[in-house]
N, C-alpha and C positions, 0 to 999 in steps of 0.2 A: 496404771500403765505409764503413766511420763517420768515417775519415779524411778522404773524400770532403764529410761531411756537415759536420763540422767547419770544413771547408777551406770550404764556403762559405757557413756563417752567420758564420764570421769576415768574409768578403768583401763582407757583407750587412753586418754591423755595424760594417764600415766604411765603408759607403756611408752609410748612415743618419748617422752621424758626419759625414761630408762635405755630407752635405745641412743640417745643421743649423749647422754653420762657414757653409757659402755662406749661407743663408738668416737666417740671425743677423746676418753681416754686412750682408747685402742692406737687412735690416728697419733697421735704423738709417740706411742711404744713401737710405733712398724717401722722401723729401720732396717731396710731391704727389702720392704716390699709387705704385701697384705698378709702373704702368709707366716709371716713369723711370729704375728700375734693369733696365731689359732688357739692353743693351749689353750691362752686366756680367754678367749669366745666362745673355745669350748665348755669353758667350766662355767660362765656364765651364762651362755642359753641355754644348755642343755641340765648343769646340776642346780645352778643358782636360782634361773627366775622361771626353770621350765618351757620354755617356749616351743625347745625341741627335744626329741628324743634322740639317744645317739643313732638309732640307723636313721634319723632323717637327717640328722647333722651328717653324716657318713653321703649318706645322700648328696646332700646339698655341694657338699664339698664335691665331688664325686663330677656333677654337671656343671660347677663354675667352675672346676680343671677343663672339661671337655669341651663346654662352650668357645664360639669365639670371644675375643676382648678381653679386657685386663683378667686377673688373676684375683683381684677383691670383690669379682660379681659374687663370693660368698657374703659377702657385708650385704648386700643387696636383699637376698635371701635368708637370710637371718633375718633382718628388717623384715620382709614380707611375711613369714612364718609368725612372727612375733602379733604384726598386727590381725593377720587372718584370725587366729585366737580369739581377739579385739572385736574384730567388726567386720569379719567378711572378706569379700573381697576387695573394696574400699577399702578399708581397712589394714591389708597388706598391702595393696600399694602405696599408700601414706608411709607404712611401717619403711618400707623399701626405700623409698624415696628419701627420709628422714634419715637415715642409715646411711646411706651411701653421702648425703650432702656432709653430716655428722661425723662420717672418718675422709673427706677429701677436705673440707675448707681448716680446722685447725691445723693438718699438716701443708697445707699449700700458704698459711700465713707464718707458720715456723718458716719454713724453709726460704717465704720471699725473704724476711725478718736478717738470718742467721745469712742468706748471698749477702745483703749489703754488709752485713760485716766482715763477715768472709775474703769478697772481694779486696777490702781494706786493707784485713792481712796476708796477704799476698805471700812473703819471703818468711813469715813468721814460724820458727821449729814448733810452736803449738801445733800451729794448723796440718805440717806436716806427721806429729804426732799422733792428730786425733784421725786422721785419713790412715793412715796405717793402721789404727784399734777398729777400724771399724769394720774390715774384713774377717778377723775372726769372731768380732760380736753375731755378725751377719750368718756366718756359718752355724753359730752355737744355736741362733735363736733359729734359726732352719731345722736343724736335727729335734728341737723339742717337739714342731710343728710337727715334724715325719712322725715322733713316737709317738705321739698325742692320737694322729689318725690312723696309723698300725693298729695300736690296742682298741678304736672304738670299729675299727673295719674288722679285725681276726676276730671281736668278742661276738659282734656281729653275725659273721658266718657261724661261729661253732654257735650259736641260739638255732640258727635255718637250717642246720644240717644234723641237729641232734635230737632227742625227745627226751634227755634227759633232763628229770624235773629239777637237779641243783644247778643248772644253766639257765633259768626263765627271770632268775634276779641275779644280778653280778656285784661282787663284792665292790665296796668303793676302790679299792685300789687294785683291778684288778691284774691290769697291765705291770703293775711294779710288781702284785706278790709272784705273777708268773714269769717276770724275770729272774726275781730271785730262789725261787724252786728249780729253775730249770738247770741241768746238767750241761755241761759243755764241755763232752771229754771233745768234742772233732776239735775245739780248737785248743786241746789240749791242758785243760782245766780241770783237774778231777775236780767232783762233787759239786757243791753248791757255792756260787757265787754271792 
């Protein structure tokens, strides 16, 4: 039995370990905000380390849009789902906690880091440069966000609204091959894109 117990707060403190790789990572790539590193949260909770599935990821997303407070209570939840797996309910909220600390404190030392210099160049065509690129980064990595959660919310519905048996697994890519199947004569596109 204590083997037992071992064997899975090691599994737990690896999890938490991975949650703070992904989420460390994360917090440096969110330029504009939490959701623009969803793709990448996506593919790593749900295809990479399994923690979730996409309607709970769907989900998830789903209630830290709704909720009040910031826009990254998904990081939170991801975290919690990750450790629930782990160890329960203890264990999700460790996972949460660890998660949320893990995508605020690396970007909150970038950015104290990057003002004091910042400040310094003040009149510098750089800085005015890199302030102008980063409007349309912001935009770009928004739009991947939106498709990311189109394809795992539409794949979603057509599973709950159909009984057909080639819908119960979805191809890895399923959102790109149905955009590229898909016809667009309305906006005036014959055939296949």
């Amino acid at each position: 039995a204590r083997g037992g117990i071992v064997s899975m707060s090691t599994t737990a403190l690896s999890t938490y370990v991975q949650l703070i790789g992904l989420f460390g990572m994360l917090s440096l790539l969110s330029i504009g905000g939490g959701n623009v590193v969803l793709p990448e949260m996506h593919i790593n909770a749900v295809n990479g380390r399994h923690w979730l599935t996409d309607n709970q990821f769907a989900d998830l997303f789903s209630i830290a849009q709704t909720a009040p407070g910031p826009s990254i209570l998904i990081v939170s939840m991801v975290g919690y789902g990750a450790g629930l797996k782990e160890g329960g309910i203890p264990g999700a909220i460790i996972g949460g906690v660890v998660s949320m600390v893990a995508m605020v404190v690396p970007a909150a030392g970038f950015v104290y880091a990057i003002t004091l210099i910042w400040q310094k160049a003040e009149r510098s065509k750089l800085r005015r440069a890199v302030e102008k690129g980063f409007a349309p980064l912001t935009v770009g990595l928004i739009l991947a966000a939106s498709l990311v959660m189109l394809g795992v919310s539409s794949w979603g519905m057509a599973q709950k609204l159909s009984h057909r048996p080639e819908l119960k697994e979805r191809p890895r890519y399923w959102f790109k091959d149905r955009l590229s199947a898909e016809r667009f004569d309305f906006l005036g596109i014959p055939g296949e894109v």
